[in-house]
Every structure is written in C-alpha cells, then in structure tokens.
C-alpha angles and dihedrals in degrees: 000000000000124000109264106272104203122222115266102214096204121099098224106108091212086051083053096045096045087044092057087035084062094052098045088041094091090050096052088048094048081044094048081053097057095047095046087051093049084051097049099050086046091062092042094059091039096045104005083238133113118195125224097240087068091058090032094052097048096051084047084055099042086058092060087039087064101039095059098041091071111181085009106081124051090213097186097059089046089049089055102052090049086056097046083039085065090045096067100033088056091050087046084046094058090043089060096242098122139358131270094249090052091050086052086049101046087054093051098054086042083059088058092042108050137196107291094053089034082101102056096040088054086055099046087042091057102039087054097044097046085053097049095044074050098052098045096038080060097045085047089048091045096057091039084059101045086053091049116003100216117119131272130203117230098221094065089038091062093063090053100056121078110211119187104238095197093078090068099037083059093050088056100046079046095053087052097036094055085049084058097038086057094041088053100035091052095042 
C-alpha cells in the first residue's frame, strides 16, 4: 500500500508534484537512511572505517525527516539520544572498545531511532555484534590452528580480532527503521 497522498486542489501541474513530493518526502529519507546505513556497514567490513559523510548525511536526513513529518516526530527527544548516543560512543571510544567513526555513527543512527526504540535497537545491536566477534575470534582461532595446532584459548583470542561494529550498529538502525517505514507507510 502506498501512504495516503491527499488531493492538491490547484491546477498547476508543478503545485500538484511538489505537493505529492512533500508528502513522499518522509518515506525517501527513511529510505535514504536505510541505504546510507547499509553503506556504511558495507566500508566498514571492506576497510574497518567509517567515514564521517555516512554519520554526517543521516543526521542531514534526519533533519528532513523531521521537517516534513510535521506533529509526527518528536525531534527534541531524538536530538537528545543522539547526543547522549555520542556520549557514550565517545566513552566506549576512550576505553578502546570501538573507534571514533563507529561512536559517530552510533549517534547518528541513535538520532533516527529515538528514545523510545533506543532500547531495541541496543538489544538487537548487541546480539548481532557479540555473534559476529564470535564468529570472527573463531575464524581467527581456526587459521591459527591449522598453522600450529596447539590450543588456544577463546578469551585471548577475543582481544586479537577487529570486528567492524558498524555492521552491527546498521542492522540495528535497520531493524528500527524498517519498524518506521511500515507505521508511515500504513498510516
């Protein structure tokens, strides 16, 4: 189903295509999202960097987002958990948990998110990151095996292996951000 496009009553054929443009408008910039997440995660497999313009561009969209959802997004308390979103990357980030391009990241997907669906997206985030450090700590172990076969213990092996979070930051913006795409879509 398509949103509800409601009739322009004006005869000029440009009022009536930036009409339905405005309306449209919210489902290309959650689309946009989606596609500069996917993106993202996809550089930061290939390279474990994630450049700035991916961080920079959602919140740019958010923004938009925000702008032609008028009544619908509660814009502060977004802007806030992206903020607080930063807060903590950036902690994580001087712990030496993650890098500084996956705590901007993680802020910007947190912008999209919000507050009320912060929480969900945390879970799926984690649950997706510890399989994949699992799955790549025991991909590292294996070929270290196979070179000398003496045994090595997971735990050490953990802090020797990179794993590009934002995978697993995407797939939980994704996770949320389909969530939205199907509420306005329906409505």
């Amino acid at each position: 189903m398509m949103p509800a496009l409601r009739r322009h009553r004006s005869g000029s054929f440009l009022d009536h295509f930036m009409h339905t443009l405005g309306q449209l408008m919210p489902v290309l910039m959650l689309a946009f999202a989606a596609l500069l997440m996917i993106h993202a995660a996809y550089c930061d497999c290939l390279t474990y960097r994630l450049p700035n313009r991916h961080s920079f561009l959602l919140v740019v969209a958010y923004m938009i987002f925000a702008i032609t959802l008028p009544g619908r997004a509660d814009f502060f308390s977004h802007l806030l958990t992206g903020f607080l979103g930063l807060i903590v990357g950036m902690l994580l980030y001087g712990g030496g948990v993650m890098g500084a391009g996956d705590a901007k990241f993680l802020a910007s997907v947190l912008l999209w998110v919000g507050y009320r669906d912060a929480g969900v997206m945390l879970c799926i985030m984690a649950i997706t990151g510890g399989m994949q450090a699992l799955y790549l700590a025991l991909r590292y172990q294996w070929g270290r095996m196979i070179r000398s076969p003496q045994v090595v213990i997971l735990p050490a092996t953990l802090h020797q292996v990179r794993v590009p979070y934002g995978v697993a930051i995407a797939v939980g913006g994704l996770a949320i951000l389909s969530m939205k795409f199907q509420q306005l879509w329906l409505e």
